[in-house]
C-alpha positions in Angstrom: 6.6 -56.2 -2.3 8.2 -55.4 0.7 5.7 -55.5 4.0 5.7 -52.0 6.0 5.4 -51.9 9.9 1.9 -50.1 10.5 3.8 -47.9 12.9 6.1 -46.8 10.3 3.6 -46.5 7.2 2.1 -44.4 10.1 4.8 -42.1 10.7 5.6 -41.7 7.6 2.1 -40.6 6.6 2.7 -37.4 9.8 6.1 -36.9 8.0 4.6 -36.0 5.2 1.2 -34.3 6.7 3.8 -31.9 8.4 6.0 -31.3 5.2 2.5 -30.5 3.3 1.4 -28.1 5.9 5.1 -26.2 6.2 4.6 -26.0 1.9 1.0 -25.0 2.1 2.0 -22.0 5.3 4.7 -20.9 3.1 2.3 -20.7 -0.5 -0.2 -18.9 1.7 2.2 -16.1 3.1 3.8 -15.7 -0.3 0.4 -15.6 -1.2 -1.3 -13.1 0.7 -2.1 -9.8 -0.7 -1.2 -7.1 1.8 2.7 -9.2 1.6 2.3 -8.6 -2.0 1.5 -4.9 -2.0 4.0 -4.2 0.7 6.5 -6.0 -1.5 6.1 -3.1 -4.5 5.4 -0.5 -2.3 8.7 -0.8 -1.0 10.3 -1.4 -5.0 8.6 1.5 -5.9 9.6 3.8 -3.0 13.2 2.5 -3.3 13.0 3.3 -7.1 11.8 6.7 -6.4 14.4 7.6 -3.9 17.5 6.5 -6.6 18.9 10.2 -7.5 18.3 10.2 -11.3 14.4 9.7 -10.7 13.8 11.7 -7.8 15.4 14.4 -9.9 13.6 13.8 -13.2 9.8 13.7 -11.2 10.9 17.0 -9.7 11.7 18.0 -13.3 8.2 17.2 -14.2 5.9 18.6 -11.2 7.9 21.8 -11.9 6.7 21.9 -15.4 3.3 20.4 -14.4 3.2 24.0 -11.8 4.4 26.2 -14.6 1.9 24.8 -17.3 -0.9 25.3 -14.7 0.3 29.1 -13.5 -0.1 29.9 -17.1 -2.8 28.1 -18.1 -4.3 30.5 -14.9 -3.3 33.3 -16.1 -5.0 33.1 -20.0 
């Protein structure tokens, strides 16, 4: 077995102390809920907006209005 300077076990020990904390910053932003639920707000609105969808939910709260006018009117 190779002996180790002290000075360099040391800094090899901050090396990796700074290395955990970078990986354990990064896991706790990837983490964090409001990210998370901004994340799939933003699919979801982006989904919405495509052309086919917007068109088909218009499609539906038409028939949605018209089912409730008549149901209104019985």
């Amino acid at each position: 077995m190779v002996d180790r300077d002290p000075e360099t076990i040391r800094q090899d020990i901050d090396q990796a102390r700074d290395q955990l904390a970078l990986t354990v910053d990064s896991l706790a932003e990837r983490a964090n809920p409001r990210r998370i639920a901004d994340d799939v707000k933003s699919g979801v609105v982006r989904f919405v907006k495509k052309p086919p969808v917007a068109i088909s939910l218009a499609g539906i709260g038409a028939l949605l209005v018209v089912l409730f006018v008549r149901k209104l009117r019985r």
